[in-house]
mmCIF file of the N, C-alpha and C atoms, coordinates in Angstrom:
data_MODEL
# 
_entry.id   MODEL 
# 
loop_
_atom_site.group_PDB 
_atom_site.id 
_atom_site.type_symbol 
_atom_site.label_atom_id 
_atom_site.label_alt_id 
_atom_site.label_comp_id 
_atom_site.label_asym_id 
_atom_site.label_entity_id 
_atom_site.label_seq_id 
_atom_site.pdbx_PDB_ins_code 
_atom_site.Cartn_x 
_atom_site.Cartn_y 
_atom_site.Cartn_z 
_atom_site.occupancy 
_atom_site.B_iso_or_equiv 
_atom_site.pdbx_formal_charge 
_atom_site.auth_seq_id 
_atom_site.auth_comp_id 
_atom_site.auth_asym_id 
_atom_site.auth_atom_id 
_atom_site.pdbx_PDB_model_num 
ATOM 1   N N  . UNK A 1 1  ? 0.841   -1.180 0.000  1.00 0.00 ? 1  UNK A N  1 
ATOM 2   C CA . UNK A 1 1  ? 0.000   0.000  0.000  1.00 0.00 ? 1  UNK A CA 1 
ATOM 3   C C  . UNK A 1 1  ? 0.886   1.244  0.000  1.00 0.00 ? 1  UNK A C  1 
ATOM 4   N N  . UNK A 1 2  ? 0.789   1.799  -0.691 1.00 0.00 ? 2  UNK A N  1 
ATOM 5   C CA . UNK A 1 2  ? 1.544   3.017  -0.739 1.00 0.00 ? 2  UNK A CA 1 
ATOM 6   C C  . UNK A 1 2  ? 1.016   4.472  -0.156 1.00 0.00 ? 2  UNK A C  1 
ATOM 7   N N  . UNK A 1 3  ? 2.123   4.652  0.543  1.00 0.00 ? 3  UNK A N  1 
ATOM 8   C CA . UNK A 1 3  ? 1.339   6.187  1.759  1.00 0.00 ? 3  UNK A CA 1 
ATOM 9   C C  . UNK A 1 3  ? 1.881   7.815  0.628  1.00 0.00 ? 3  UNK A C  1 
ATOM 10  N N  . UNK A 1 4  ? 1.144   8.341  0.345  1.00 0.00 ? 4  UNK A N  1 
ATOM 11  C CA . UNK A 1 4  ? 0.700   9.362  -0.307 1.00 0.00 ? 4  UNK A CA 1 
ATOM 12  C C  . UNK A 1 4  ? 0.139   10.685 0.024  1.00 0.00 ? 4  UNK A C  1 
ATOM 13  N N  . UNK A 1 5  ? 0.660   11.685 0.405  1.00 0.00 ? 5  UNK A N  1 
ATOM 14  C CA . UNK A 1 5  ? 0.628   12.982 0.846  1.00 0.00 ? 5  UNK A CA 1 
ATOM 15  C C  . UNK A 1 5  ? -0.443  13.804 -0.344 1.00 0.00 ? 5  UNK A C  1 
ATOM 16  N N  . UNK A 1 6  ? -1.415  14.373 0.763  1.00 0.00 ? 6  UNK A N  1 
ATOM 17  C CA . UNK A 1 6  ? -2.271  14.814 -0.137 1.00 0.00 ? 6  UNK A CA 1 
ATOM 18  C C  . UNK A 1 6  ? -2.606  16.460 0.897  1.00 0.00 ? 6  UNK A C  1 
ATOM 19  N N  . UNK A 1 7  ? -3.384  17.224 -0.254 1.00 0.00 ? 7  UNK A N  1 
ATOM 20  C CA . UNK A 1 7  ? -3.601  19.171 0.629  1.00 0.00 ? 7  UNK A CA 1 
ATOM 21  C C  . UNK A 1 7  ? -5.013  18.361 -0.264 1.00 0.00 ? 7  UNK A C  1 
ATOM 22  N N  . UNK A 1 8  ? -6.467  18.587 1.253  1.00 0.00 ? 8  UNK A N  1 
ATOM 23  C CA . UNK A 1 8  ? -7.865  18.964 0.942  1.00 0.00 ? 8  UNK A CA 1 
ATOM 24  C C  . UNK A 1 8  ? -7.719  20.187 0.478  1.00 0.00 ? 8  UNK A C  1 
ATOM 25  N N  . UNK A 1 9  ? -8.901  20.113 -0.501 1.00 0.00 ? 9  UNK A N  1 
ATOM 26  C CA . UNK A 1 9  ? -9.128  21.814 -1.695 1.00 0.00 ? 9  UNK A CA 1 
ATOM 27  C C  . UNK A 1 9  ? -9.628  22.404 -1.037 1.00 0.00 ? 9  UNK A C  1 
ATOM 28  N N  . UNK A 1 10 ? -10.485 21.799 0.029  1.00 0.00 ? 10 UNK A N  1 
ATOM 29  C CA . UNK A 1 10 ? -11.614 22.735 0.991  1.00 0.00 ? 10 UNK A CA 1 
ATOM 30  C C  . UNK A 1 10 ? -10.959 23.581 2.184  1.00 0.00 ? 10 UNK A C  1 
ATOM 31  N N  . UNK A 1 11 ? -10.093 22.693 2.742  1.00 0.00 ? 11 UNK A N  1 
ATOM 32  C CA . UNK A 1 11 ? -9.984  23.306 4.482  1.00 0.00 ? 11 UNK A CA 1 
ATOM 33  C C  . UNK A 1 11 ? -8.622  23.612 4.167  1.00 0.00 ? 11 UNK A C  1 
ATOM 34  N N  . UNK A 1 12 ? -7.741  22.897 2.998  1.00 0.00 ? 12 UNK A N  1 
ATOM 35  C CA . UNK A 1 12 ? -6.435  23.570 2.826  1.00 0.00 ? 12 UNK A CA 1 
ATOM 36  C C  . UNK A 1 12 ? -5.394  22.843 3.710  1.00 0.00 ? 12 UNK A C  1 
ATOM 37  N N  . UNK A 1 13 ? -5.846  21.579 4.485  1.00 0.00 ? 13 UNK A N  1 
ATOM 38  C CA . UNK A 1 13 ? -4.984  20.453 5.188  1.00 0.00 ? 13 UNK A CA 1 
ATOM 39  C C  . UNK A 1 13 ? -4.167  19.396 4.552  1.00 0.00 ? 13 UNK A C  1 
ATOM 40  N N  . UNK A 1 14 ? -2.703  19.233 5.290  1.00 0.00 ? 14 UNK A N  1 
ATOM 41  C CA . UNK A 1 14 ? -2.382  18.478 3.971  1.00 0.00 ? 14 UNK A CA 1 
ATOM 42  C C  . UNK A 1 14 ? -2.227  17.292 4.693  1.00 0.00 ? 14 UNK A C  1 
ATOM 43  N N  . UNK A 1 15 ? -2.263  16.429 4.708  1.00 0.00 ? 15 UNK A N  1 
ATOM 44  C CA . UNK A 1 15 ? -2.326  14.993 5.475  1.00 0.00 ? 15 UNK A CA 1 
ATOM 45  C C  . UNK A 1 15 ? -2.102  13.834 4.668  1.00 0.00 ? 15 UNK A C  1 
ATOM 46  N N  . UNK A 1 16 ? -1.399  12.428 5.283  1.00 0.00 ? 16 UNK A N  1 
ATOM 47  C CA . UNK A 1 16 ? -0.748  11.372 4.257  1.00 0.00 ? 16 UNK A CA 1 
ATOM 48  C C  . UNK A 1 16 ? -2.069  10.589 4.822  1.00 0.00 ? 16 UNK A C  1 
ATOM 49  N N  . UNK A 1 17 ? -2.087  9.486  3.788  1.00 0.00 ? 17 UNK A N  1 
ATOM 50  C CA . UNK A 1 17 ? -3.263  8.685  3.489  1.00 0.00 ? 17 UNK A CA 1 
ATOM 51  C C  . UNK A 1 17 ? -2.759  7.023  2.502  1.00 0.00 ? 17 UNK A C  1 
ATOM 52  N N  . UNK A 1 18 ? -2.711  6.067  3.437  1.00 0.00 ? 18 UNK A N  1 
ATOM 53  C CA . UNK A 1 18 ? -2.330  5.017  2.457  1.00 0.00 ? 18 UNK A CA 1 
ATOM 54  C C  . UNK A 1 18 ? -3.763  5.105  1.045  1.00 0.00 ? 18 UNK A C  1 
ATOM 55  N N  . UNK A 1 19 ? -2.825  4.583  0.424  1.00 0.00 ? 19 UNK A N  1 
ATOM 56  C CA . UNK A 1 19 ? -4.049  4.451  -0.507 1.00 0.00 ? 19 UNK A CA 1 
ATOM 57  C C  . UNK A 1 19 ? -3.857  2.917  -1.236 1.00 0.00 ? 19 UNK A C  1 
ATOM 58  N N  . UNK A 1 20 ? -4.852  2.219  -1.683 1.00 0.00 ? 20 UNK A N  1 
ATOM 59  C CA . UNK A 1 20 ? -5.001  1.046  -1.840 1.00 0.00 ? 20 UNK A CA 1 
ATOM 60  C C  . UNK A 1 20 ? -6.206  0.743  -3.643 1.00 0.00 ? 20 UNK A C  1 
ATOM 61  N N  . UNK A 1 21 ? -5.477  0.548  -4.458 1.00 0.00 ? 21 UNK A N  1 
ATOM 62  C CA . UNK A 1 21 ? -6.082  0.431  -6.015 1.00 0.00 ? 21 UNK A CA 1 
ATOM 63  C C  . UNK A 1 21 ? -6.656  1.877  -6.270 1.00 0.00 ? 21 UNK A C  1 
ATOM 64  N N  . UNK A 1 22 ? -8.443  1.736  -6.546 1.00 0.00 ? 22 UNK A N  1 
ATOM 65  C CA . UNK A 1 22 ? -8.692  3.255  -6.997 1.00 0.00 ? 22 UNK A CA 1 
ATOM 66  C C  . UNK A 1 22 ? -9.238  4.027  -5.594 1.00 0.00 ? 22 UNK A C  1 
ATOM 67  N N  . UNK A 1 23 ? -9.159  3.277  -4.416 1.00 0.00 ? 23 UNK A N  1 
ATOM 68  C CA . UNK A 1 23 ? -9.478  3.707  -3.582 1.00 0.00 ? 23 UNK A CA 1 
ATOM 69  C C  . UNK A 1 23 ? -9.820  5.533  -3.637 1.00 0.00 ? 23 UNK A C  1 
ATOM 70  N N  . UNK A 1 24 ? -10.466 5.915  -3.130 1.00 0.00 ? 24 UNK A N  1 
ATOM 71  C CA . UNK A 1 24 ? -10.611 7.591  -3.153 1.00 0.00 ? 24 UNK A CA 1 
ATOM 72  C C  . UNK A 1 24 ? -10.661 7.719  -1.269 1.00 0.00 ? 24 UNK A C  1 
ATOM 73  N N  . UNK A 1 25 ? -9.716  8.340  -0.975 1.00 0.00 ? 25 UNK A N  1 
ATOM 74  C CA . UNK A 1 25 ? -9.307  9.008  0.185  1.00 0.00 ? 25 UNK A CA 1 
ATOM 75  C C  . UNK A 1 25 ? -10.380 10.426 1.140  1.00 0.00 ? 25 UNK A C  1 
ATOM 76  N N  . UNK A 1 26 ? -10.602 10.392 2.205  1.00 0.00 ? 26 UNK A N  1 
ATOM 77  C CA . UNK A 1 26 ? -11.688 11.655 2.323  1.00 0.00 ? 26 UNK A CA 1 
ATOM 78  C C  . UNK A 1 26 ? -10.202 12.694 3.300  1.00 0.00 ? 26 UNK A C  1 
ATOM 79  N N  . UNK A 1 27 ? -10.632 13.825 3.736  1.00 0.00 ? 27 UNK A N  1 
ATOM 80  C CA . UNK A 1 27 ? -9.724  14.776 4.716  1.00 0.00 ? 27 UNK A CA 1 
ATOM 81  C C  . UNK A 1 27 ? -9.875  14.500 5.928  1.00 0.00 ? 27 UNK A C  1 
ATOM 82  N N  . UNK A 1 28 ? -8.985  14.179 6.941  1.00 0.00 ? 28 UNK A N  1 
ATOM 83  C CA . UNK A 1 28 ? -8.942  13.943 7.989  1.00 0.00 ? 28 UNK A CA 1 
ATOM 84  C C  . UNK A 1 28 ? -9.843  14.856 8.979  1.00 0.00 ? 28 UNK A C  1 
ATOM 85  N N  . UNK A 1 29 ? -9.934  16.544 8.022  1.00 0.00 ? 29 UNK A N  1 
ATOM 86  C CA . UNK A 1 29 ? -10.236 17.414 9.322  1.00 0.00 ? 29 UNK A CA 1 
ATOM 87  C C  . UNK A 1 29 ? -11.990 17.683 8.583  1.00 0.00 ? 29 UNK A C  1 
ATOM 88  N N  . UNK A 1 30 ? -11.848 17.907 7.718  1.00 0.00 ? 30 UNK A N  1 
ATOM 89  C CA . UNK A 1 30 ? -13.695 18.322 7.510  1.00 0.00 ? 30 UNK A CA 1 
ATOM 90  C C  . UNK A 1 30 ? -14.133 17.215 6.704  1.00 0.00 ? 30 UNK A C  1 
ATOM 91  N N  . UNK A 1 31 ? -14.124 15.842 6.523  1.00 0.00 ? 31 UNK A N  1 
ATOM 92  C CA . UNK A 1 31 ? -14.899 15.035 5.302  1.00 0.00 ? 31 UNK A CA 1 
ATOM 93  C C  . UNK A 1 31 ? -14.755 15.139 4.127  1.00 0.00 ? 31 UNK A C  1 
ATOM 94  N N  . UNK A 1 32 ? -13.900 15.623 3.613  1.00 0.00 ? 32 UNK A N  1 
ATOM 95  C CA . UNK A 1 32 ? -14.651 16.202 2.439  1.00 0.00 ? 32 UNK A CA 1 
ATOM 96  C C  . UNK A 1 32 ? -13.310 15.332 1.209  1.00 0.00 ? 32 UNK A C  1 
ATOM 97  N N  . UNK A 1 33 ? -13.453 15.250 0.189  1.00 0.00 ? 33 UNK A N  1 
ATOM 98  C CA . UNK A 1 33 ? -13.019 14.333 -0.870 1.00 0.00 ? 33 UNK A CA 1 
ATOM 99  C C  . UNK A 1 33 ? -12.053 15.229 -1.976 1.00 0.00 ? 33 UNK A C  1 
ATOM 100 N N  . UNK A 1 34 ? -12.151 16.232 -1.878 1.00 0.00 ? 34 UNK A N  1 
ATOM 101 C CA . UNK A 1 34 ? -11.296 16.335 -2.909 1.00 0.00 ? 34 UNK A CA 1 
ATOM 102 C C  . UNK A 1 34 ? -10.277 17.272 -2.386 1.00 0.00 ? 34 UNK A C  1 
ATOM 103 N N  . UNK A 1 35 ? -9.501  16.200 -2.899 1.00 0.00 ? 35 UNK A N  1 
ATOM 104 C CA . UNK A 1 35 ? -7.881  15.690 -2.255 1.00 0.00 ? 35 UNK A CA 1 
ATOM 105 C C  . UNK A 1 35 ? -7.166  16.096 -3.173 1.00 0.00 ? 35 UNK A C  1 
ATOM 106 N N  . UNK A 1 36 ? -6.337  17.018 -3.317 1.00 0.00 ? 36 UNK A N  1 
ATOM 107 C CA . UNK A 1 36 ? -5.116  16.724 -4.595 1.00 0.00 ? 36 UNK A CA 1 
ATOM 108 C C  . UNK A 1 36 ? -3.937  15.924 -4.057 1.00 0.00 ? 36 UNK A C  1 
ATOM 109 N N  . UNK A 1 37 ? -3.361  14.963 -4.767 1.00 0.00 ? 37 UNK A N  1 
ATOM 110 C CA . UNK A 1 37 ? -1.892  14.544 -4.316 1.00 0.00 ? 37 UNK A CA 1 
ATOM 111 C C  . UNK A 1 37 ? -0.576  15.220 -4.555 1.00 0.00 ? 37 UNK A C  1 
ATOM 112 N N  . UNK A 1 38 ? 0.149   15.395 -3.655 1.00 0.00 ? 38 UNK A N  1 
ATOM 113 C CA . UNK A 1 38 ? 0.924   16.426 -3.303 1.00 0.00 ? 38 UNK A CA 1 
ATOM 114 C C  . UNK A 1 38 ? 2.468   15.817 -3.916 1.00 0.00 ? 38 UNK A C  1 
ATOM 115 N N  . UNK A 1 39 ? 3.464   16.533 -4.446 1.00 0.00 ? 39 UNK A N  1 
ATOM 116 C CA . UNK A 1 39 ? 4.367   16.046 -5.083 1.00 0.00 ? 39 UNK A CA 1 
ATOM 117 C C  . UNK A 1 39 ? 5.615   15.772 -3.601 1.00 0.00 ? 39 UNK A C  1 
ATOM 118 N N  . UNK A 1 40 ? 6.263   14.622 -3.469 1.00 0.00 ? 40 UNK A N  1 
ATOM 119 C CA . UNK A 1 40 ? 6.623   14.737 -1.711 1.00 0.00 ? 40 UNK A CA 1 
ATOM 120 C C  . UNK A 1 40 ? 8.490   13.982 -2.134 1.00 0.00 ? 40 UNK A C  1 
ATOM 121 N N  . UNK A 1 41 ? 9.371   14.950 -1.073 1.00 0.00 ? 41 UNK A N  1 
ATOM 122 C CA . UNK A 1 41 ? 10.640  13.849 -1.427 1.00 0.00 ? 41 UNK A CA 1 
ATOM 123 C C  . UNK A 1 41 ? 10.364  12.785 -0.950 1.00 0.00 ? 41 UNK A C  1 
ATOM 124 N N  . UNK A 1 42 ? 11.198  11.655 -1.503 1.00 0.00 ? 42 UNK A N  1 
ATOM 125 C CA . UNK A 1 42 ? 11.507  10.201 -1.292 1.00 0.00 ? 42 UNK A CA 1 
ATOM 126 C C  . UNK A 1 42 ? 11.871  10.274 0.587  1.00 0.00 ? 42 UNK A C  1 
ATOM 127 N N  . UNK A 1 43 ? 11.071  9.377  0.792  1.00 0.00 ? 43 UNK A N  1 
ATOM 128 C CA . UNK A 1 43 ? 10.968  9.071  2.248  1.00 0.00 ? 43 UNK A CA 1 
ATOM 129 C C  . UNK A 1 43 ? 13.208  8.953  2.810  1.00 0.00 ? 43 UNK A C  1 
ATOM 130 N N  . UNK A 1 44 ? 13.843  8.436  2.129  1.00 0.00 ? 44 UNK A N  1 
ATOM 131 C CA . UNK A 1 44 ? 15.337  8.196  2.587  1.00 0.00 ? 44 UNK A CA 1 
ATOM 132 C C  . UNK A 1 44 ? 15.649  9.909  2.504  1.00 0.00 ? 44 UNK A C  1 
ATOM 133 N N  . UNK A 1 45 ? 15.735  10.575 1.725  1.00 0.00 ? 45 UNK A N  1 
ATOM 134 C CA . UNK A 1 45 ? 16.161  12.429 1.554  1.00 0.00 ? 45 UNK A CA 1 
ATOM 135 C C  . UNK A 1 45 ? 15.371  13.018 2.869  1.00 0.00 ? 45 UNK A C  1 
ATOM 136 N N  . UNK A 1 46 ? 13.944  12.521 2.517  1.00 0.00 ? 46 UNK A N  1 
ATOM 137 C CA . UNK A 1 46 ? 13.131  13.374 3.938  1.00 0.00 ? 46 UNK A CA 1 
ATOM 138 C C  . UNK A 1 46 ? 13.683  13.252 5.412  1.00 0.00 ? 46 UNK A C  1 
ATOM 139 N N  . UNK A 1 47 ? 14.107  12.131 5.501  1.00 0.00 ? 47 UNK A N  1 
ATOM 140 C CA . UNK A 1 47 ? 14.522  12.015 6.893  1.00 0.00 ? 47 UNK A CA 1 
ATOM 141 C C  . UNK A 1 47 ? 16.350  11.555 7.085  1.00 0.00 ? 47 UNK A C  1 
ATOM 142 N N  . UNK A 1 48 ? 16.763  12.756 5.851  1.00 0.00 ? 48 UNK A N  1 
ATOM 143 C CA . UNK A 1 48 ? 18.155  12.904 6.163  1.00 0.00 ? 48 UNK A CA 1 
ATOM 144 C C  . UNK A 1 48 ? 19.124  11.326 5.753  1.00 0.00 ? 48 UNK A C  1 
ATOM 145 N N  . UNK A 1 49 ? 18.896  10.276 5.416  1.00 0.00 ? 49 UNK A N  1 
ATOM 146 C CA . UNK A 1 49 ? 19.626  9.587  4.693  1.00 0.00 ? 49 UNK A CA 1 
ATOM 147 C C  . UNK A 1 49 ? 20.588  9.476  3.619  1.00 0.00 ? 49 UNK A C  1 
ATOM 148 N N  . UNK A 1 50 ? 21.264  8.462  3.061  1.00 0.00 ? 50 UNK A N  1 
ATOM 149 C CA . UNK A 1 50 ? 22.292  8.382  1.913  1.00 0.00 ? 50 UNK A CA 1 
ATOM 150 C C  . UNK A 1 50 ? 22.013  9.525  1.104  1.00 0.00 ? 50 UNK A C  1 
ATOM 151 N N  . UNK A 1 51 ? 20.416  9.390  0.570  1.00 0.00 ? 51 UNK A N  1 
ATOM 152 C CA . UNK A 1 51 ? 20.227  10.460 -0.699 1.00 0.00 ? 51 UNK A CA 1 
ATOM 153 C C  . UNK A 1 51 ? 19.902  11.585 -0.352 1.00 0.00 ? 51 UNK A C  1 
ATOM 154 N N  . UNK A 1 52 ? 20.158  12.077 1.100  1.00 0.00 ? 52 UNK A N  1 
ATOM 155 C CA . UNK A 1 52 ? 20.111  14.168 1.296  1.00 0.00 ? 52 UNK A CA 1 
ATOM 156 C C  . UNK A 1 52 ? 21.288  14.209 1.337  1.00 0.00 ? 52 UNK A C  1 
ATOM 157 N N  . UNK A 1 53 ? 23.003  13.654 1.632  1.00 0.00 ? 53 UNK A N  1 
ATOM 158 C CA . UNK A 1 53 ? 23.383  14.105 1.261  1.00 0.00 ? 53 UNK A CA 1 
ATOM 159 C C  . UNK A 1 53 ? 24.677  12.578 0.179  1.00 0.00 ? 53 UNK A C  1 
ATOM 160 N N  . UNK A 1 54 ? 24.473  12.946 -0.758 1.00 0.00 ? 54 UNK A N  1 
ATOM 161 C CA . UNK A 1 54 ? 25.345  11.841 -1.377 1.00 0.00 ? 54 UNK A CA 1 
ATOM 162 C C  . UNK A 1 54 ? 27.108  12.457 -0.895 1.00 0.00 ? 54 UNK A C  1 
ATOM 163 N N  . UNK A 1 55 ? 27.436  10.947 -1.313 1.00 0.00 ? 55 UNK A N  1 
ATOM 164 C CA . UNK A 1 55 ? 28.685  11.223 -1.166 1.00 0.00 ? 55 UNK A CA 1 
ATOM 165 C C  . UNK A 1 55 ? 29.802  11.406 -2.480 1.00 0.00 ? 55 UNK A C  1 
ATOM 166 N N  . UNK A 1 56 ? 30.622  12.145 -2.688 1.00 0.00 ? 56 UNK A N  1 
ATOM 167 C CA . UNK A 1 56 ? 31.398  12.134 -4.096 1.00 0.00 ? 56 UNK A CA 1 
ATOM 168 C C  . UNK A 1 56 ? 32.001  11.019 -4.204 1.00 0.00 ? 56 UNK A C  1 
ATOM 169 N N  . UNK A 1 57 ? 31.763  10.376 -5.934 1.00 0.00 ? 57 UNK A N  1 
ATOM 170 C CA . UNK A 1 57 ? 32.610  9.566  -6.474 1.00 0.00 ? 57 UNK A CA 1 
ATOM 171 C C  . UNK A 1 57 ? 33.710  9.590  -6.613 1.00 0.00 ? 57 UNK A C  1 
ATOM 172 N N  . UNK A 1 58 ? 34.653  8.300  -6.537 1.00 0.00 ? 58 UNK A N  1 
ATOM 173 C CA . UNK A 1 58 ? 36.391  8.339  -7.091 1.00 0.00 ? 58 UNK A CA 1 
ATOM 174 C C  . UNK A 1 58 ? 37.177  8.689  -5.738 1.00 0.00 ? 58 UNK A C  1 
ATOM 175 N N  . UNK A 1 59 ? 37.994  8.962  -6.410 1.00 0.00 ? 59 UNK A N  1 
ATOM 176 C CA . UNK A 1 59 ? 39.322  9.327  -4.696 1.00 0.00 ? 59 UNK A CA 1 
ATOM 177 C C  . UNK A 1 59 ? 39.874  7.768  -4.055 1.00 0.00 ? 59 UNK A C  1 
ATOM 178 N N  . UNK A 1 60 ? 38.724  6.524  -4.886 1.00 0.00 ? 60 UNK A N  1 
ATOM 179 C CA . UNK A 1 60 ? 38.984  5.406  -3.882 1.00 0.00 ? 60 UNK A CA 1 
ATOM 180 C C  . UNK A 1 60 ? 38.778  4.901  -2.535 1.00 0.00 ? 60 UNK A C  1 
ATOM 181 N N  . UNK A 1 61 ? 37.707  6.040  -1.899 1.00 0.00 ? 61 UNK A N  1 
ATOM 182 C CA . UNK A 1 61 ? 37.288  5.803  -0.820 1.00 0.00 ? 61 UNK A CA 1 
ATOM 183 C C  . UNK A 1 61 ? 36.351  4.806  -0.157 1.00 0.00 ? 61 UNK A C  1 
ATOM 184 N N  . UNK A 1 62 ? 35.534  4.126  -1.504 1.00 0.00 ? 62 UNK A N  1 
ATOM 185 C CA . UNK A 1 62 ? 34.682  3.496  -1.120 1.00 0.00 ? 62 UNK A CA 1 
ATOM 186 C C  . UNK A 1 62 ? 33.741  3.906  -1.464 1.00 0.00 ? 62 UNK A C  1 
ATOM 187 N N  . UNK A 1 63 ? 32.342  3.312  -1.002 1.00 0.00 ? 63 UNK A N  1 
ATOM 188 C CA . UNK A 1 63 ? 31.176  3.320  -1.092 1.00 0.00 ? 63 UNK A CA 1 
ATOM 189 C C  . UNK A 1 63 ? 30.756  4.135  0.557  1.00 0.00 ? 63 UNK A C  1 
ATOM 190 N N  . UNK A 1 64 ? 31.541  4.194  1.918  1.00 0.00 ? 64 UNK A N  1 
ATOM 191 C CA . UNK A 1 64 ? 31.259  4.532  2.959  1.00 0.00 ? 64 UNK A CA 1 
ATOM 192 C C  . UNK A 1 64 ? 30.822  3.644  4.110  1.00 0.00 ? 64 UNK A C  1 
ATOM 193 N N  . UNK A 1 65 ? 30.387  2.814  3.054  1.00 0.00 ? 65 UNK A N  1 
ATOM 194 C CA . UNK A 1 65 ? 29.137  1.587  4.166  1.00 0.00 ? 65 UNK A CA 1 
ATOM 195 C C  . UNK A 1 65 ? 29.976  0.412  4.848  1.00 0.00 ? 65 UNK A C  1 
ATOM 196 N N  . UNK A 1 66 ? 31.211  0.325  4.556  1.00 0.00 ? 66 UNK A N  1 
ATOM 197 C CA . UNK A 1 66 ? 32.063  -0.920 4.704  1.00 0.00 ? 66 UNK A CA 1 
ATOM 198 C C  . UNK A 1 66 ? 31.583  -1.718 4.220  1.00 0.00 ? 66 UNK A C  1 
ATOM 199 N N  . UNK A 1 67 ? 31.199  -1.888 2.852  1.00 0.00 ? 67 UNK A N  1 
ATOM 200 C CA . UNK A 1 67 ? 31.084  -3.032 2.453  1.00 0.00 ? 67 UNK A CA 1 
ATOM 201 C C  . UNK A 1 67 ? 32.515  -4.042 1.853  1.00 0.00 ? 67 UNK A C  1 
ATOM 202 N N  . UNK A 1 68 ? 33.411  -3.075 1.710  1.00 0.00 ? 68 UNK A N  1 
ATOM 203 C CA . UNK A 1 68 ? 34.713  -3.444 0.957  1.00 0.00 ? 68 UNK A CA 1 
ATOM 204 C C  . UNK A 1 68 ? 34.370  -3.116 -0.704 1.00 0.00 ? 68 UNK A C  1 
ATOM 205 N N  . UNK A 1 69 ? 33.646  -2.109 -1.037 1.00 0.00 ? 69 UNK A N  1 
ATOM 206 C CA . UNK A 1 69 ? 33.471  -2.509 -2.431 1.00 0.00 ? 69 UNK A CA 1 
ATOM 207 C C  . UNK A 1 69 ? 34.902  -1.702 -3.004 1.00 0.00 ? 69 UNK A C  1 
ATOM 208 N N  . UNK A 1 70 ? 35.578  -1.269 -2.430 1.00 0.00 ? 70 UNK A N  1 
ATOM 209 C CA . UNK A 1 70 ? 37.034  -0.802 -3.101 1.00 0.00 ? 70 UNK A CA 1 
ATOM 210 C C  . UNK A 1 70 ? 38.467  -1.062 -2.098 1.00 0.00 ? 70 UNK A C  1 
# 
């Protein structure tokens, strides 16, 4: 199921909402249905992971992770 950030047109709330096939989602704060889906970073950037800040290629340092990949 994929969780999906959406702003109600009505009350102007923006709130996440799994959503499941064509399911249609209502607003948490007044009922009401029309939802736009909100364009959102990738959950790893949002909460500061590998991809907010990458690391530079080459130099031979590695990958960072210890994997041994160099």
């Amino acid at each position: 199921m994929p969780l999906y950030e959406f702003v109600c047109r009505d009350c102007q709330k923006e709130q996440e909402h799994l959503v499941r096939g064509n399911e249609t989602p209502t607003c948490d704060s007044c009922g009401g249905v029309k939802l736009s889906k909100l364009l959102s970073v990738p959950a790893v950037a949002h909460l500061g992971g590998e991809a907010a800040s990458p690391r530079p290629m080459g130099g031979g340092g590695g990958c960072g992770t210890g994997c041994g990949c160099h």
